[in-house]
C-alpha positions in Angstrom: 0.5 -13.8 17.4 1.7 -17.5 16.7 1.0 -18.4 13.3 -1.9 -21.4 13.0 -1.1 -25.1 12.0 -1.8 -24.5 8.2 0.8 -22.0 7.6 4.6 -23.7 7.3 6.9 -22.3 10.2 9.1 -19.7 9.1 12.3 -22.1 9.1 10.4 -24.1 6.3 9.6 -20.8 4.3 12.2 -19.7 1.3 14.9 -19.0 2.3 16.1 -15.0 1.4 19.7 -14.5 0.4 19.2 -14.7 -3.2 18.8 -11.6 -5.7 15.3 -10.5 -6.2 14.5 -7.7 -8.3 11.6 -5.9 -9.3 10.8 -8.1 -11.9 10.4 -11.3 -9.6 8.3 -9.3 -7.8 3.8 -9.0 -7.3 2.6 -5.2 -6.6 -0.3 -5.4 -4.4 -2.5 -2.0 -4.1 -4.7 -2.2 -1.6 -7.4 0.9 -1.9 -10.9 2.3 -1.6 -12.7 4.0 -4.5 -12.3 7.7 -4.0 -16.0 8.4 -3.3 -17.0 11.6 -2.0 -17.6 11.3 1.7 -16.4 8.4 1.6 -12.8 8.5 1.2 -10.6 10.5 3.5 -13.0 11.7 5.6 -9.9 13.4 8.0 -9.0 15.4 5.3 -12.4 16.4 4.4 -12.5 18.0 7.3 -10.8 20.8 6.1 -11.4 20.6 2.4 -14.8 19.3 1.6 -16.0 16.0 0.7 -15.7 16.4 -2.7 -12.0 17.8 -2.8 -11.0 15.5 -0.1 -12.2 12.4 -2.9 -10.6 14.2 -5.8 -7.5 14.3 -4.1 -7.6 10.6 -3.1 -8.7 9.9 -6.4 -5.2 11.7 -8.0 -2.9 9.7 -4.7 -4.1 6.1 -6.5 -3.2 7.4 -9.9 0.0 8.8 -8.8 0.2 5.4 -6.8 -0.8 3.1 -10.0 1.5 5.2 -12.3 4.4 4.8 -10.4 4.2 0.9 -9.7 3.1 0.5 -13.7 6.5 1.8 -14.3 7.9 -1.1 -12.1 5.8 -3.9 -12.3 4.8 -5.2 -15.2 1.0 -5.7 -16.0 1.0 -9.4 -15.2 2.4 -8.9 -11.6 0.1 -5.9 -10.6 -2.6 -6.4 -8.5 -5.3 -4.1 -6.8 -7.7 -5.2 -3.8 -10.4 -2.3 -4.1 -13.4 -1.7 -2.1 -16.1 0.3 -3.6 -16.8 1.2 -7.0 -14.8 3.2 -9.5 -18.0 4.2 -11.0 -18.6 6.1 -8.3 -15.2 7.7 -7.3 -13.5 11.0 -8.4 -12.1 10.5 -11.5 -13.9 7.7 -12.0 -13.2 7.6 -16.2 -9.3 8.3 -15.1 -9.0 5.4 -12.4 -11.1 2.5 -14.7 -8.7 3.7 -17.6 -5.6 3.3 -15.3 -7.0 0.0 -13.6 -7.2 -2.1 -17.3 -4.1 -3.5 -17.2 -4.4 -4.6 -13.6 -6.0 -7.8 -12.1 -9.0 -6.3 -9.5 -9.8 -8.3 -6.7 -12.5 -7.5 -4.3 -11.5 -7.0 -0.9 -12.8 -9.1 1.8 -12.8 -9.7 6.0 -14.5 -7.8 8.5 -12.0 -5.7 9.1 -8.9 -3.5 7.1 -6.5 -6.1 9.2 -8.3 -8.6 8.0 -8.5 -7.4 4.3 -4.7 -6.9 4.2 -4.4 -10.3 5.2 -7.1 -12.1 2.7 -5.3 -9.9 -0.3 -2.5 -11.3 0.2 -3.7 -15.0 0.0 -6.0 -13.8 -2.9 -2.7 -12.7 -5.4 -0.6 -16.2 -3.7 -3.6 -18.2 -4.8 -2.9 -17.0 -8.7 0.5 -16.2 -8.1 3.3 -17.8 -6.6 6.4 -15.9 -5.4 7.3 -11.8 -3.2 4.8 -9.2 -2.7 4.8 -5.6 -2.2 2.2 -4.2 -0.6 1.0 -0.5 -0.4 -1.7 1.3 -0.4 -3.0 4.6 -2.0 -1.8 7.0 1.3 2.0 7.6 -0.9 1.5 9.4 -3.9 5.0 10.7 -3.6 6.9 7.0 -3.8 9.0 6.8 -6.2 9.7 4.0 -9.0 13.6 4.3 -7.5 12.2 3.5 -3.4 9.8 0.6 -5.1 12.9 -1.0 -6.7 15.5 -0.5 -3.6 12.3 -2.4 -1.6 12.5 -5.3 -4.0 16.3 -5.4 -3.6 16.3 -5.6 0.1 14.4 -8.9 -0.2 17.4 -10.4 -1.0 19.2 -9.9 2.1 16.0 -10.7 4.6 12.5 -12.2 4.6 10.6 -8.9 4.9 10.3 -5.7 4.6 8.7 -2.7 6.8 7.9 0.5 5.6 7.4 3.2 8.2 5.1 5.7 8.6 5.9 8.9 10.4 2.7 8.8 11.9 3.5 5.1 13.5 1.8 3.2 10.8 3.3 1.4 7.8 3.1 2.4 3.8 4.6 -0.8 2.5 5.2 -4.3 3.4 6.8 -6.8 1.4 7.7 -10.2 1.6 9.4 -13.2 -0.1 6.8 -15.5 1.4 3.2 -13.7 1.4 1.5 -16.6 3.4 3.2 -14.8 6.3 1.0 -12.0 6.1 -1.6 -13.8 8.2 0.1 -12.5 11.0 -2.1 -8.8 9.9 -5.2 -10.0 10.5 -6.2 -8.4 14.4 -3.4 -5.9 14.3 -5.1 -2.4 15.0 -4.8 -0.4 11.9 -4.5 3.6 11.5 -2.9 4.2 15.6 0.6 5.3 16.4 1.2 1.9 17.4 0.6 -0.1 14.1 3.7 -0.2 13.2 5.5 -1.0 15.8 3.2 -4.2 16.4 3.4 -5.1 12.7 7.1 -5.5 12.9 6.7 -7.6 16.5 4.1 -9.9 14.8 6.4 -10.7 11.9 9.4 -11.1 13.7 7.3 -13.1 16.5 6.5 -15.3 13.1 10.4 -15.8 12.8 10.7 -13.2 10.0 14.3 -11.5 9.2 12.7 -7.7 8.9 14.6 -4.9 7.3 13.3 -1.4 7.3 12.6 0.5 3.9 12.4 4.6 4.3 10.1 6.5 5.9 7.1 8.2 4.2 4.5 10.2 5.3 1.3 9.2 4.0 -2.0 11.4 3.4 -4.3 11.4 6.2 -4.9 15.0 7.0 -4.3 18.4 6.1 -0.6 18.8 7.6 -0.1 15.4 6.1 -1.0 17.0 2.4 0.8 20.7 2.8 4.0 18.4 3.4 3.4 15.3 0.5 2.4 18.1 -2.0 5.3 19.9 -1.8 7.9 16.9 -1.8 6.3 15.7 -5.4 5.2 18.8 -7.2 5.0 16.9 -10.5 2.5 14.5 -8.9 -1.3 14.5 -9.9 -2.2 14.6 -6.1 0.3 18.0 -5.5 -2.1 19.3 -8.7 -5.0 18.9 -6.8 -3.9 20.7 -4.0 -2.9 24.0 -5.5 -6.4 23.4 -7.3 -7.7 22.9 -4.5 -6.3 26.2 -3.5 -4.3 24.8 -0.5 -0.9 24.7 -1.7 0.4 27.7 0.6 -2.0 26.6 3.5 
C-alpha cells in the first residue's frame, strides 16, 4: 500500500525523537451508538440484543471516562455512527459526550472510516493522535499515557489485539493513517497487515501491550473480570454472566 502523491513521504514527516506526553496529544474514539441489535451483534448471541447494547453502551463510558482523565476536553474527539438518542444509556452517553467534539463518521467502509477520522481531527487539529475504539473498557489512564510516551522514541504506535486485530493506533503524524483505508478490519489478520502497511509507508512502529477487546462472550467473562470497578464488568454480573 504505497501512500498517493498528496500525502508527504515519510522522510518529510516530523521527525519522532522528541518527548511527547499526554498532553501534546488528540484522543480519537471511534464508536457506534450502542443500539439494541445493532451493536455487538456476536455477543448478542448469547445475551440478547438488549444486554448485548447495554453492555456496549457501559465499554464507551468506561472508554470516555478513562481518556477524560487523560486528555483534556479540547484534544478529545469521537467519530460516532448512529445516534445516542437511540443507544443504551442513551441520557448517560449524551451526558458523557458534552465535553467532546463529535464528528460523524464517514466512507464506505470501517477501513475507510478509520481513515477519514483521522483527517477529520488533523483538519481542526494539528499535531499526534491516539486512536481507539469502544472494544477496551479495561485500558487504563496509566497504558493511555505509556502510549503517548512511546511516541517519542518512534513514528507509531500498534496496539495488539489477542484476537489479531488492533485496540489502539497512534501516531505523531495522523496523515499517515491513509494507509487504513482497504485493510480488512475484524480478521486474525488485521493486525498483522496494519503494522506491514505502516511500516511499507516508512513508519518506525513500536508495539504498545496487548488487550483483549469485547467481541464475544469468552471475550467479556475475561475483560470483566480484569476491571471489576469498570461500568462494563457491572453490567455483566447484572447481566447475570459474571460466573459464566
Amino acid at each position: 500500500m504505497s501512500a498517493p502523491a498528496a500525502n508527504p513521504p515519510a522522510a518529510n514527516r516530523p521527525v519522532a525523537n522528541r518527548p511527547v506526553a499526554a498532553e501534546d496529544v488528540h484522543c480519537l474514539v471511534v464508536a457506534k451508538a450502542p443500539v439494541p441489535g445493532l451493536a455487538k451483534t456476536r455477543l448478542g448471541a448469547s445475551v440478547g440484543a438488549a444486554a448485548a447494547a447495554d453492555l456496549a453502551a457501559a465499554a464507551l463510558l468506561d472508554t470516555l471516562r478513562v481518556c477524560g482523565e487523560v486528555f483534556a476536553p479540547e484534544r478529545r474527539f469521537l467519530a460516532l455512527t448512529g445516534d445516542l438518542a437511540d443507544a443504551a444509556r442513551s441520557s448517560d452517553l449524551e451526558a458523557a459526550v458534552e465535553s467532546w467534539t463529535v464528528l460523524a463518521q464517514r466512507g464506505s467502509d470501517f477501513s475507510a472510516r478509520l481513515a477519514a477520522a483521522h483527517a477529520d481531527v488533523q483538519a481542526m487539529r494539528q499535531g499526534p493522535v491516539l486512536q481507539l475504539g469502544m472494544d477496551t473498557p479495561h485500558v487504563h489512564a496509566g497504558l493511555l499515557a505509556e502510549v503517548c510516551t512511546q511516541l517519542a522514541s518512534c513514528d507509531a504506535v500498534l496496539g495488539p489485539a489477542a484476537d489479531g486485530g488492533w485496540w489502539a493506533l497512534a501516531m505523531n503524524d495522523p496523515t499517515a493513517a491513509h494507509v487504513l483505508a482497504g485493510i480488512p478490519t475484524s480478521t486474525s489478520q488485521t493486525g498483522r497487515l496494519t503494522l506491514a502497511a505502516l511500516r511499507q509507508e516508512g513508519l518506525r512502529v513500536s508495539l504498545a501491550a496487548t488487550l483483549v477487546d469485547v467481541d464475544t462472550h469468552d471475550d467479556a467473562v475475561t475483560v470483566a473480570h480484569a476491571a471489576p470497578h469498570t461500568l462494563f464488568a457491572a453490567a455483566w454480573q447484572q447481566a447475570g454472566r459474571w460466573s459464566a
